[in-house]
C-alpha positions in Angstrom: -16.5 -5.3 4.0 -16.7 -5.0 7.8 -13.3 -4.0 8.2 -9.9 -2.2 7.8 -6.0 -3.6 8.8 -3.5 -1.1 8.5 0.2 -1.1 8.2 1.7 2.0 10.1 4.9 2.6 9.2 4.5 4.8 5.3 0.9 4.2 5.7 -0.3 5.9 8.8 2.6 7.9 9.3 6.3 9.5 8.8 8.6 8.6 11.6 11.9 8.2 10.1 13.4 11.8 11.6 12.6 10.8 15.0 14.0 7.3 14.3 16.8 8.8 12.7 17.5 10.4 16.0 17.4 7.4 18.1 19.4 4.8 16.3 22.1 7.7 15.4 22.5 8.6 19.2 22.8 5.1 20.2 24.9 3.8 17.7 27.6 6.8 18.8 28.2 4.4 21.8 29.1 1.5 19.6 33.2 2.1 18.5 32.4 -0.8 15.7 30.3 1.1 13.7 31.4 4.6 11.9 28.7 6.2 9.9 25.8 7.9 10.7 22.4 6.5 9.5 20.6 8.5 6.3 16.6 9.0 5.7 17.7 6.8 2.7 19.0 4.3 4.5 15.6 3.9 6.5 13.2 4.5 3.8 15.2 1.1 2.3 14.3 -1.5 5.2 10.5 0.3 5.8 8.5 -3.1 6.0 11.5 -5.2 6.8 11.5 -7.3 10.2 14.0 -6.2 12.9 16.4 -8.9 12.2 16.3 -8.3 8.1 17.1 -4.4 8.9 19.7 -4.7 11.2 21.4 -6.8 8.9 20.8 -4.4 5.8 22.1 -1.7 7.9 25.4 -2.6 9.6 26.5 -5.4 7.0 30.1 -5.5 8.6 29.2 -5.7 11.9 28.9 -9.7 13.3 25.4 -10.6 14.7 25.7 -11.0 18.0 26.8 -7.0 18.2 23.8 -6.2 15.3 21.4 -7.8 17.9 22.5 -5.9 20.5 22.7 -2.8 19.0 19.5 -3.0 17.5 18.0 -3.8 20.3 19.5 -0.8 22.2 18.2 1.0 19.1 15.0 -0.1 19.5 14.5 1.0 22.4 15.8 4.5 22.4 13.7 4.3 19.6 10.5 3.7 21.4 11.6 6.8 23.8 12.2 9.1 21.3 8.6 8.4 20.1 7.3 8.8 23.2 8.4 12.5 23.2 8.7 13.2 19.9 6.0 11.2 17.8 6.6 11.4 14.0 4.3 13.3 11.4 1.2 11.8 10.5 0.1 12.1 7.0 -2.6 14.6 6.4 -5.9 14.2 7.9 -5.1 10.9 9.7 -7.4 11.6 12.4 -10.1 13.0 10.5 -10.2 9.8 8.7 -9.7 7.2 11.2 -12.7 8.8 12.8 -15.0 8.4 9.9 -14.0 5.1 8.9 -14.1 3.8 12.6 -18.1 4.4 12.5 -18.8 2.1 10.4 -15.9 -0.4 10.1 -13.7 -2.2 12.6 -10.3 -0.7 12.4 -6.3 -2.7 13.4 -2.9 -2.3 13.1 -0.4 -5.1 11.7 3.0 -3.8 11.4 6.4 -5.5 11.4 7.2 -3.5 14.4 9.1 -4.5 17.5 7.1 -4.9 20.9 6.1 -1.5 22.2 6.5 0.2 18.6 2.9 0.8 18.1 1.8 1.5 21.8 4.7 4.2 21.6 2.9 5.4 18.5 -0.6 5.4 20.3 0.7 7.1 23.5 2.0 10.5 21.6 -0.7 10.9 18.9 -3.6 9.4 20.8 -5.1 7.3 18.6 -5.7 4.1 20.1 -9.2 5.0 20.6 -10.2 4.2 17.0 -8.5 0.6 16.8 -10.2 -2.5 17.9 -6.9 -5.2 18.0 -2.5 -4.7 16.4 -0.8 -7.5 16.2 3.4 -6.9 15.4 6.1 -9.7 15.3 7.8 -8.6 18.3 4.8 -10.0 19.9 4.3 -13.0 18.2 7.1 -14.1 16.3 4.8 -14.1 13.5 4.9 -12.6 9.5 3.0 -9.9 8.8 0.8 -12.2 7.0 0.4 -14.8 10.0 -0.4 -12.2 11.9 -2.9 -10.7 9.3 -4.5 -14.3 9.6 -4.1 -13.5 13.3 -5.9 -10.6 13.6 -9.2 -12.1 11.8 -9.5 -15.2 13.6 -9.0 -13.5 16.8 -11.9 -11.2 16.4 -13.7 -12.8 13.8 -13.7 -10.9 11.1 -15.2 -11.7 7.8 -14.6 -9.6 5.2 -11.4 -7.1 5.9 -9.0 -5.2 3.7 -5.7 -4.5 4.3 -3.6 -1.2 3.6 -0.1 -0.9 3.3 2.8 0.6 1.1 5.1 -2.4 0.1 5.6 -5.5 -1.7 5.8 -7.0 1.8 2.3 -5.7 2.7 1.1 -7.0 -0.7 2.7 -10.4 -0.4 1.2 -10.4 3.3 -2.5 -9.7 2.2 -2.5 -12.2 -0.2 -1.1 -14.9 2.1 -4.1 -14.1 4.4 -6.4 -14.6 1.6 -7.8 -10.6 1.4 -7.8 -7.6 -0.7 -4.8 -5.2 -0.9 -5.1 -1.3 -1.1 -1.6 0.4 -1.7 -0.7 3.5 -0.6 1.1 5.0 -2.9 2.7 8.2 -0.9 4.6 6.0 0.8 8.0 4.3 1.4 7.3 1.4 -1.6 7.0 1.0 -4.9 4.2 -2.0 -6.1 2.4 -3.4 -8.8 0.0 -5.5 -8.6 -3.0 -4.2 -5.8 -6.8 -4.4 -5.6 -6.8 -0.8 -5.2 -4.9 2.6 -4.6 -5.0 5.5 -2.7 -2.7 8.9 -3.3 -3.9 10.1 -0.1 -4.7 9.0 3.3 -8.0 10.6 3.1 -9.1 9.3 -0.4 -10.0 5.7 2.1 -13.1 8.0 2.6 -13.3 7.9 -1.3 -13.7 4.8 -1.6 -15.3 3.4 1.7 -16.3 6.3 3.4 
């Protein structure tokens, strides 16, 4: 194994309350839409691509204003983490640190452009990834951009870690071994391995 891909979002970390935040202010602006958004409501579209989630989350609203408005949310979103960050699981850092010594570490999230670098400029830890890839970027799937991520910086043996059925079905379209994180936001099945923690990724590859 000479390296690690992440997922961020239920993997990494927590970020719903500050996202919470952000889509709930903005969508105050927006007469056609009367609820507020919920934690549940989040912690059902985690691994979802922006246009799936908008969709899932404002069901009567057309999609020409669900575009807009989740565009707007995205980024008062990407503010909001700026400032605010979201909670990291427990000894994130720590870990990232340990496992960056000996194994090439990236990020490949179904994120919107600017999600992670928001991420990276309030918790500061940029300094331990190598490469992310996201959709917003690419227009890829998570697994293209898995496949992505190891032909740009030829890797040859990675793993990657994530907390869905999406992340699974991603891994295995790019051909490599899936570790699921089970503290997070999905339930799966079928993995190559499991964590219950963050830091049991020391456990097993430390």
């Amino acid at each position: 194994m000479d390296s690690i891909i992440f997922d961020l979002d239920g993997t990494i970390w927590d970020p719903i309350d500050t996202v919470i935040e952000a889509w709930n202010n903005r969508i105050k602006k927006h007469g056609q839409i009367n609820r507020e958004l919920t934690r549940a409501d989040f912690e059902s579209v985690m691994g979802l691509q922006m246009p799936e989630i908008s969709a899932k989350l404002f069901p009567n609203v057309n999609e020409e204003t669900r575009d807009q408005v989740s565009r707007e949310c995205c980024d008062a979103e990407e503010e909001y983490i700026k400032r605010q960050g979201g909670q990291l699981y427990p000894q994130v850092e720590e870990v990232l640190k340990k496992l960056s010594e000996k194994y090439k570490l990236f990020i490949v999230s179904n994120c919107q452009d600017g999600y992670i670098e928001s991420f990276y400029e309030f918790h500061k830890l940029e300094r331990y990834f190598v490469d992310f890839e996201n959709p917003g970027r690419t227009g890829l799937s998570k697994g293209e951009n898995i496949k992505l991520i190891i032909e740009r910086n030829n890797l040859t043996d990675p793993i990657y870690v994530g907390d869905t059925e999406g992340d699974l079905k991603a891994a295995r379209y790019a051909g490599i071994p899936f570790v699921y994180a089970k503290y997070g936001f999905g339930q799966v099945k079928e993995y190559d391995e499991s964590i219950d923690t963050f830091s049991d990724l020391v456990k097993l590859y430390g």
